[in-house]
DSSP file (Angstrom, degrees, kcal/mol; ACC not computed):
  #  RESIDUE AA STRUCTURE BP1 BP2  ACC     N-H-->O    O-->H-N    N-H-->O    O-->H-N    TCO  KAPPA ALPHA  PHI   PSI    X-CA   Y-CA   Z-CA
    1    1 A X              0   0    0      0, 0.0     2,-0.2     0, 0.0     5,-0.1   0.000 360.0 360.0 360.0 140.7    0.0    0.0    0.0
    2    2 A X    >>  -     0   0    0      1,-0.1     4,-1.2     3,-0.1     3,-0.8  -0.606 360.0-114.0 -94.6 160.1    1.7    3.5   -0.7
    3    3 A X  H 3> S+     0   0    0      1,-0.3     4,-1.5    -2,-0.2     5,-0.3   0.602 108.4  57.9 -91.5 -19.1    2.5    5.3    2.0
    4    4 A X  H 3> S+     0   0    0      2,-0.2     4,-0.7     1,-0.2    -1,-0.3   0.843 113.3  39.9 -87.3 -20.5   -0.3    8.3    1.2
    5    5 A X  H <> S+     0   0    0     -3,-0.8     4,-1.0     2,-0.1    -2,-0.2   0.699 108.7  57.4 -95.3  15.3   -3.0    6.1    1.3
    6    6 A X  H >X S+     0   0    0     -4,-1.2     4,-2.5     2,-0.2     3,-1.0   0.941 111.4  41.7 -61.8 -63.7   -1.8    4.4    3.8
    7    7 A X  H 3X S+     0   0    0     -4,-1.5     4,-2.0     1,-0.3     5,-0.2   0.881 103.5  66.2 -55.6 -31.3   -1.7    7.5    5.9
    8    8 A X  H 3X S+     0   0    0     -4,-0.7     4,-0.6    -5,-0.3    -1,-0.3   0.971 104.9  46.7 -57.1 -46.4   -5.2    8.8    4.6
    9    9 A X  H XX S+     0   0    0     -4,-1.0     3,-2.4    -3,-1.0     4,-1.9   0.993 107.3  58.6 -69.2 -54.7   -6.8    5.6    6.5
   10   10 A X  H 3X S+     0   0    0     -4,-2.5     4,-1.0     1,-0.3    -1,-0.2   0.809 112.8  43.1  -5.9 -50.0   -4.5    6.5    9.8
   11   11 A X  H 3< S+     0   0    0     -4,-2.0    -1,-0.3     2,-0.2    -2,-0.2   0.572 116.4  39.9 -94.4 -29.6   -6.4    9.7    9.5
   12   12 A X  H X< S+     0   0    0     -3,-2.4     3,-1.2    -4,-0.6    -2,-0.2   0.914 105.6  72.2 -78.4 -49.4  -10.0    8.4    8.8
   13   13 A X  H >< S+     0   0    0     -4,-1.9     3,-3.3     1,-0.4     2,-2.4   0.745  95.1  52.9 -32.9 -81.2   -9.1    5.5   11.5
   14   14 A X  T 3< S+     0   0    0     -4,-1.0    -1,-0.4     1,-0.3     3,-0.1  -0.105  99.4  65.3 -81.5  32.1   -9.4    8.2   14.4
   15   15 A X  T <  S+     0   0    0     -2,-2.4     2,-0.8    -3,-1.2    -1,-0.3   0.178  87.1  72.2 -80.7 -14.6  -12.4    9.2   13.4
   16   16 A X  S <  S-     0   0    0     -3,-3.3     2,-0.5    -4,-0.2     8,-0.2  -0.848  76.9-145.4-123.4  98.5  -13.9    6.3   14.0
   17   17 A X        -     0   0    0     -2,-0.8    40,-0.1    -3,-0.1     2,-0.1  -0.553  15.2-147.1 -88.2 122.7  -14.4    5.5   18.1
   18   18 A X        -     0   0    0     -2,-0.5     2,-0.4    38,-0.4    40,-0.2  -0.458  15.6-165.6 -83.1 147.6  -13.9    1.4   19.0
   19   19 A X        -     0   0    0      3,-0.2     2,-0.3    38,-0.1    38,-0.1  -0.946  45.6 -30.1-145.4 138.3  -16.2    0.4   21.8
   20   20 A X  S    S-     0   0    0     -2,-0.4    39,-2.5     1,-0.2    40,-0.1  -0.738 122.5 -11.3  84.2-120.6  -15.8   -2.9   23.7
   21   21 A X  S    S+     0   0    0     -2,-0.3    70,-2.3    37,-0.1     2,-0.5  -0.540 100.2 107.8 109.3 -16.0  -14.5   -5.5   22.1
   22   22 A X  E     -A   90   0A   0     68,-0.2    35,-0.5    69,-0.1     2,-0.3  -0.957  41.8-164.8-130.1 150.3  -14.5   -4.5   18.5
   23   23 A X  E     -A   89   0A   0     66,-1.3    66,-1.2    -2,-0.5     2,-0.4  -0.992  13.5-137.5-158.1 119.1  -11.5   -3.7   16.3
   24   24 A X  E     +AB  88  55A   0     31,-1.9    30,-2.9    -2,-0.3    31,-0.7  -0.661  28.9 171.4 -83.4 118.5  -11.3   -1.8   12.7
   25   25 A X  E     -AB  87  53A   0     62,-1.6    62,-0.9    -2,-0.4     2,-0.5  -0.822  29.9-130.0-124.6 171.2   -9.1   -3.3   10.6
   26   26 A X  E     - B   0  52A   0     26,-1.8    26,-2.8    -2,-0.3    60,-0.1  -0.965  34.6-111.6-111.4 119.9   -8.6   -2.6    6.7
   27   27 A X  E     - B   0  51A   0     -2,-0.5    24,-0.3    58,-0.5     2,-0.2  -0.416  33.6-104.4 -77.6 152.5   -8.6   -5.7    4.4
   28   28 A X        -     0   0    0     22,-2.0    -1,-0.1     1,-0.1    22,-0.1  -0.408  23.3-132.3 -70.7 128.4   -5.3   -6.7    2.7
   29   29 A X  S    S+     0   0    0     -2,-0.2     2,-0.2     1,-0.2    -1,-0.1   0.928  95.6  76.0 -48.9 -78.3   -5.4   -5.6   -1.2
   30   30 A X  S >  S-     0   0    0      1,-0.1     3,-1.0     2,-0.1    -1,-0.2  -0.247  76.3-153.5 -76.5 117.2   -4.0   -9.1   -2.1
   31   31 A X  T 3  S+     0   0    0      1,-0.3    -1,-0.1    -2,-0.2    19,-0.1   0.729  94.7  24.1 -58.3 -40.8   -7.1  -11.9   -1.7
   32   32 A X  T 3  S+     0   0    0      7,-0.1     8,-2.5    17,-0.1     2,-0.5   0.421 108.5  69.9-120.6  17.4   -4.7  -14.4   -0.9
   33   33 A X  B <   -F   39   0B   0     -3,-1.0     2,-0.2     6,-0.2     6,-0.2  -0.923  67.4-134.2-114.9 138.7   -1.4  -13.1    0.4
   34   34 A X    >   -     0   0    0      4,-2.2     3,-2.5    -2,-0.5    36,-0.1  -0.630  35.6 -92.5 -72.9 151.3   -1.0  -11.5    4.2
   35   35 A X  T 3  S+     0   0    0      1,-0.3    -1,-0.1    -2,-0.2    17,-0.0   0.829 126.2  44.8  23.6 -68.2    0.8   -8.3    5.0
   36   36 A X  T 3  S-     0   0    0     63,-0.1    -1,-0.3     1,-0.1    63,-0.0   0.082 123.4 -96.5-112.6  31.9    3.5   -9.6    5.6
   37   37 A X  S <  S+     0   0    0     -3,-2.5     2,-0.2     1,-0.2    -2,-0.1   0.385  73.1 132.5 103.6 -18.5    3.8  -12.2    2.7
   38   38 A X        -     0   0    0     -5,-0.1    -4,-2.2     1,-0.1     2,-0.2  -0.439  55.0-138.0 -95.8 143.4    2.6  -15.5    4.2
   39   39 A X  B     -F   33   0B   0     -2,-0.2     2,-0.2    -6,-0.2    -6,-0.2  -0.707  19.0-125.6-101.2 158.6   -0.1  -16.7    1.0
   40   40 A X        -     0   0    0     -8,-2.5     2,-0.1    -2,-0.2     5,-0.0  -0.643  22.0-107.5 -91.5 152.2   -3.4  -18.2    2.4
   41   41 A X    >>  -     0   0    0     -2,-0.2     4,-2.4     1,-0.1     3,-0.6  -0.647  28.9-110.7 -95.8 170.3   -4.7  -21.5    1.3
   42   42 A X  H 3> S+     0   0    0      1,-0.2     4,-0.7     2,-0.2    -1,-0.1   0.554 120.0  47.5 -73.7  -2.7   -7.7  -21.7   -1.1
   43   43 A X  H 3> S+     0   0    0      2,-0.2     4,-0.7     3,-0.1    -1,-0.2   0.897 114.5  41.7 -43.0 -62.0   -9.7  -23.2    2.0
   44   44 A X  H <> S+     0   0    0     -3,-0.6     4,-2.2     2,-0.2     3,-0.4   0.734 108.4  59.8-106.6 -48.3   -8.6  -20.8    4.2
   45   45 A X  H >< S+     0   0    0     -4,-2.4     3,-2.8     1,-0.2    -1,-0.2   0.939 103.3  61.9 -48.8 -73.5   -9.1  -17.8    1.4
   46   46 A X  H 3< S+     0   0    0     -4,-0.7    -2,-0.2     1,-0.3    -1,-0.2   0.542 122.2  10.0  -2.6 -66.8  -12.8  -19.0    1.4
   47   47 A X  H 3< S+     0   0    0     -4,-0.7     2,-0.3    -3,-0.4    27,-0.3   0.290 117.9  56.2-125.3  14.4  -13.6  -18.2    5.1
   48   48 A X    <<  -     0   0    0     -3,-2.8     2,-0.3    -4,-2.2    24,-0.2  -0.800  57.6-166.3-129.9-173.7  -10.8  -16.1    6.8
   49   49 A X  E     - C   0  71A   0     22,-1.1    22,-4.0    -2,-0.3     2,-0.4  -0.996  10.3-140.2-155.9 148.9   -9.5  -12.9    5.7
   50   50 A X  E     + C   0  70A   0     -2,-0.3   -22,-2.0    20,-0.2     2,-0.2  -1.000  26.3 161.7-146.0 151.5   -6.5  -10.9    6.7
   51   51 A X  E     -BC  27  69A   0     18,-2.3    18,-2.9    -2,-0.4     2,-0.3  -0.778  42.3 -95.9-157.8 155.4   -6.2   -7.0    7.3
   52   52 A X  E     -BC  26  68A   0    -26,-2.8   -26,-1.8    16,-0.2     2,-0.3  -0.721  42.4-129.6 -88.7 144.4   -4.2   -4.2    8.7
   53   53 A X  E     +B   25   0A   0     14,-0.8    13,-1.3    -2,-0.3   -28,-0.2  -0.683  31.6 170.8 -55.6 129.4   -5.6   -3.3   12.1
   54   54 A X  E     +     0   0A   0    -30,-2.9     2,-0.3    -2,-0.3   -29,-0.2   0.694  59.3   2.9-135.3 -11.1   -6.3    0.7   12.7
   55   55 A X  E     -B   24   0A   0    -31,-0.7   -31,-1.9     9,-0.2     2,-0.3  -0.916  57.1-158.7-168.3 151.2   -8.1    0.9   15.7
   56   56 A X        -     0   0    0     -2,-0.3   -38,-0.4   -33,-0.2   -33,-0.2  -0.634  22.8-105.4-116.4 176.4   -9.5   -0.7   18.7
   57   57 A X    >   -     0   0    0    -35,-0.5     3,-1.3    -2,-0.3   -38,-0.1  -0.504  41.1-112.5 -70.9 151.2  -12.0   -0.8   21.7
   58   58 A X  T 3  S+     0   0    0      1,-0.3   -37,-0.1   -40,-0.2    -1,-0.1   0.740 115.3  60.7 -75.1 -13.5  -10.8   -0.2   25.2
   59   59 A X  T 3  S+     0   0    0    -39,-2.5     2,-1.0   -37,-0.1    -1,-0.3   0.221  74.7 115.6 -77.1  15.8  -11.7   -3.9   25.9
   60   60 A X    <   -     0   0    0     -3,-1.3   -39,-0.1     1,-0.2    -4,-0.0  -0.649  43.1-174.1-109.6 138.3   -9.4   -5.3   23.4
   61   61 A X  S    S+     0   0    0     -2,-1.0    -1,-0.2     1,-0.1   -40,-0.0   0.382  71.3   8.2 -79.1  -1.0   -6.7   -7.4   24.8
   62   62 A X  S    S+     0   0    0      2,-0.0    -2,-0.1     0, 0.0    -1,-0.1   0.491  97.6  97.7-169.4 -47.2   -4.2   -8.6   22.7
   63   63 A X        -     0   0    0      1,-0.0     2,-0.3    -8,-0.0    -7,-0.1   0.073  53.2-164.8 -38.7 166.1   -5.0   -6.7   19.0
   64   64 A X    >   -     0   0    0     -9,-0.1     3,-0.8    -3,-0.0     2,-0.4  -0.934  36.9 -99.9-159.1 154.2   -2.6   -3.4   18.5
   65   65 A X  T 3  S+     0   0    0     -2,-0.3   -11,-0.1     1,-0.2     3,-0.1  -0.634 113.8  32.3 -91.8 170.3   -3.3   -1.0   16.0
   66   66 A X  T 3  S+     0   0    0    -13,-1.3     2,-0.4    -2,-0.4    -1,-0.2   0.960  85.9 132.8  46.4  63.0   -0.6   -2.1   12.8
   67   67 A X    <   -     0   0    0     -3,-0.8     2,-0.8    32,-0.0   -14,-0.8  -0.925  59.7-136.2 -83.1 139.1   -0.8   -5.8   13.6
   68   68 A X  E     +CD  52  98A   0     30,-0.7    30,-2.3    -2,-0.4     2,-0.3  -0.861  36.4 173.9 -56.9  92.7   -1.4   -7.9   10.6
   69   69 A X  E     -CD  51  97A   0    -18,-2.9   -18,-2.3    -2,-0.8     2,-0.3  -0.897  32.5-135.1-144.8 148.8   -4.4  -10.7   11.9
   70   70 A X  E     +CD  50  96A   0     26,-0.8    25,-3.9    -2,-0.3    26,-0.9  -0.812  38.5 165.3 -88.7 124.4   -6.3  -13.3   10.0
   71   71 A X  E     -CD  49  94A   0    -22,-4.0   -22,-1.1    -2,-0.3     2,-0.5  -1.000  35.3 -75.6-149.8 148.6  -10.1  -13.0   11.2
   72   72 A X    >   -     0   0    0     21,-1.1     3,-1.4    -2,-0.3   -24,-0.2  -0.579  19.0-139.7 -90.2 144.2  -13.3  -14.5    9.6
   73   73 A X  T 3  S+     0   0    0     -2,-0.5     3,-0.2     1,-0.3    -1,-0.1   0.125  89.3  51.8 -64.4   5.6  -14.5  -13.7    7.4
   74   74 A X  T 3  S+     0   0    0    -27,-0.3    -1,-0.3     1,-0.1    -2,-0.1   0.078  98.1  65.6-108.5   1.8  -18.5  -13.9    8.3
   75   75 A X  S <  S+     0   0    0     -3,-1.4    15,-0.8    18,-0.1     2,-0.3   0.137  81.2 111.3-137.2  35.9  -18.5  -11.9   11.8
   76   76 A X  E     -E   89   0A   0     -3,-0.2     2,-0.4    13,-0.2    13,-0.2  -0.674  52.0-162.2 -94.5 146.2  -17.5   -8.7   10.1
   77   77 A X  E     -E   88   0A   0     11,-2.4    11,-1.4    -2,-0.3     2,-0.5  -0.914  19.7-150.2-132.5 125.8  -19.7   -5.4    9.6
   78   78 A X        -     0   0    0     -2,-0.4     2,-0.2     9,-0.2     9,-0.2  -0.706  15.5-175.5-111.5 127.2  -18.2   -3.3    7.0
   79   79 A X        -     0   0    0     -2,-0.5     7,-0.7     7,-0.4     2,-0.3  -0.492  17.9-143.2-108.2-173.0  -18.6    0.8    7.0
   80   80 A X  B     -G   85   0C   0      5,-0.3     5,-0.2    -2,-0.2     2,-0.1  -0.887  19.2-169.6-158.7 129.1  -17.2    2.9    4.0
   81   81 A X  S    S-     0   0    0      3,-0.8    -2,-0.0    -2,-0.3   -69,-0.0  -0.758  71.5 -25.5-116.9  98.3  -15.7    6.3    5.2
   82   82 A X  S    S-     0   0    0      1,-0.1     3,-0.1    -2,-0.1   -70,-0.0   0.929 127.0 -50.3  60.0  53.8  -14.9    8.5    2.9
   83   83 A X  S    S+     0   0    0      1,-0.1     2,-0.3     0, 0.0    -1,-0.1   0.570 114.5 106.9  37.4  32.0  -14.5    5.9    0.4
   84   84 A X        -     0   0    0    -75,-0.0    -3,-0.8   -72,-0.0     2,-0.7  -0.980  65.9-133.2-126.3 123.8  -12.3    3.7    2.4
   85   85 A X  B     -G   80   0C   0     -2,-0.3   -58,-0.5    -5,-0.2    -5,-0.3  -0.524  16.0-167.8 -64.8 105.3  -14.0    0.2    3.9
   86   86 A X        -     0   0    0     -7,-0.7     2,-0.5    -2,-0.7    -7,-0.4  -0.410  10.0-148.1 -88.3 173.7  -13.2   -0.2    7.2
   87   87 A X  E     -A   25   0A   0    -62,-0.9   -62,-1.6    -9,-0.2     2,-0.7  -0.990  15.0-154.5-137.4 101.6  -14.3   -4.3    8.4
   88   88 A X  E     +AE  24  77A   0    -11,-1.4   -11,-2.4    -2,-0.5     2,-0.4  -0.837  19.4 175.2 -88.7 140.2  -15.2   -4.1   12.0
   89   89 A X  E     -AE  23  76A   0    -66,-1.2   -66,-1.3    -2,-0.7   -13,-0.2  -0.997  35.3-110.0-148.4 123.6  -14.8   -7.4   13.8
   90   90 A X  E >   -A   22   0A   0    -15,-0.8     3,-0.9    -2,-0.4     4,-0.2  -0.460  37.3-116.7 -67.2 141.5  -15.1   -8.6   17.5
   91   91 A X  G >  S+     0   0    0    -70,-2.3     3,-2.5     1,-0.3    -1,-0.1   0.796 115.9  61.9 -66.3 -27.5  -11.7   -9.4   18.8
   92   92 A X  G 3  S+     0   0    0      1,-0.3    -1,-0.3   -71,-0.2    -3,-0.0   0.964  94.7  69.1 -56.4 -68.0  -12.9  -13.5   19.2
   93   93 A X  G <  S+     0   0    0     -3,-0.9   -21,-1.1   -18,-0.1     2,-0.4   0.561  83.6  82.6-100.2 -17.4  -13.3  -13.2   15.3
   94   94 A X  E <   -D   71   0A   0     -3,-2.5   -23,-0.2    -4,-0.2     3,-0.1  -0.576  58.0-171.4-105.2 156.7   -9.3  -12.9   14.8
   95   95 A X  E     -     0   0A   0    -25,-3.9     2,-0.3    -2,-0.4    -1,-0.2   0.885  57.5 -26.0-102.2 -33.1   -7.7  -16.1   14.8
   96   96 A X  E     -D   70   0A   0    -26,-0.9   -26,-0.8     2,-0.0     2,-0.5  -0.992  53.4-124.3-162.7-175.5   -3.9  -15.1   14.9
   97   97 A X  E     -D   69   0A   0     -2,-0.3     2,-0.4   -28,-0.2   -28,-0.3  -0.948  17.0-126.0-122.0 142.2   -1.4  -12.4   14.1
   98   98 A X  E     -D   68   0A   0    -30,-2.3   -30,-0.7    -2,-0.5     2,-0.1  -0.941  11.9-139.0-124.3 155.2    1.8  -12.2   12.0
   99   99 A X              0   0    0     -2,-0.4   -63,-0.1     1,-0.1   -32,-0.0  -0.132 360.0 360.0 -71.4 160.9    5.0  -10.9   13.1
  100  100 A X              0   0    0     -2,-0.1    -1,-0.1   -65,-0.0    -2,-0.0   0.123 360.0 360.0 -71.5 360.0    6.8   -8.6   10.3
């Protein structure tokens, strides 16, 4: 992702106040590669998804905003701000994270 629209979601991100539990993340451009390289299998494309984290809830334990996490893909609710999709997700919904 290039580094101004990267920052442009940064910037929408904090517009957008996490309550509980629930953590915004931004879906990864490529449907079957992570962040950080690791490719998904075509099972796994099917029912997970993986995204940048941009902001969280004061309940969430273990998510960070810039983590990479794999989450499924069915217990998302998807907003559009200012023509960027944010995925909101309950922190249960992500299954793991990778390291850079």
């Amino acid at each position: 992702m290039e580094n101004s629209k990267q920052e442009k979601i940064t910037e929408l991100a904090k517009k957008i106040k996490m309550f509980g539990k629930n953590v915004a993340i931004v879906r990864n451009e490529s449907a079957g590669e992570t962040a950080s390289g690791f490719t998904l299998t075509k099972e796994s494309q099917e029912k997970k998804v993986s995204g940048t984290v941009y902001g969280i809830g004061k309940d969430v334990e273990e998510a960070q905003v810039g983590d990479n996490v794999v989450f499924d893909k069915y217990d998302v609710t998807e907003i559009q701000v200012q023509g960027v999709n944010f995925l909101i997700v309950k922190e249960p919904s992500i299954h793991f994270k990778i390291e850079q």
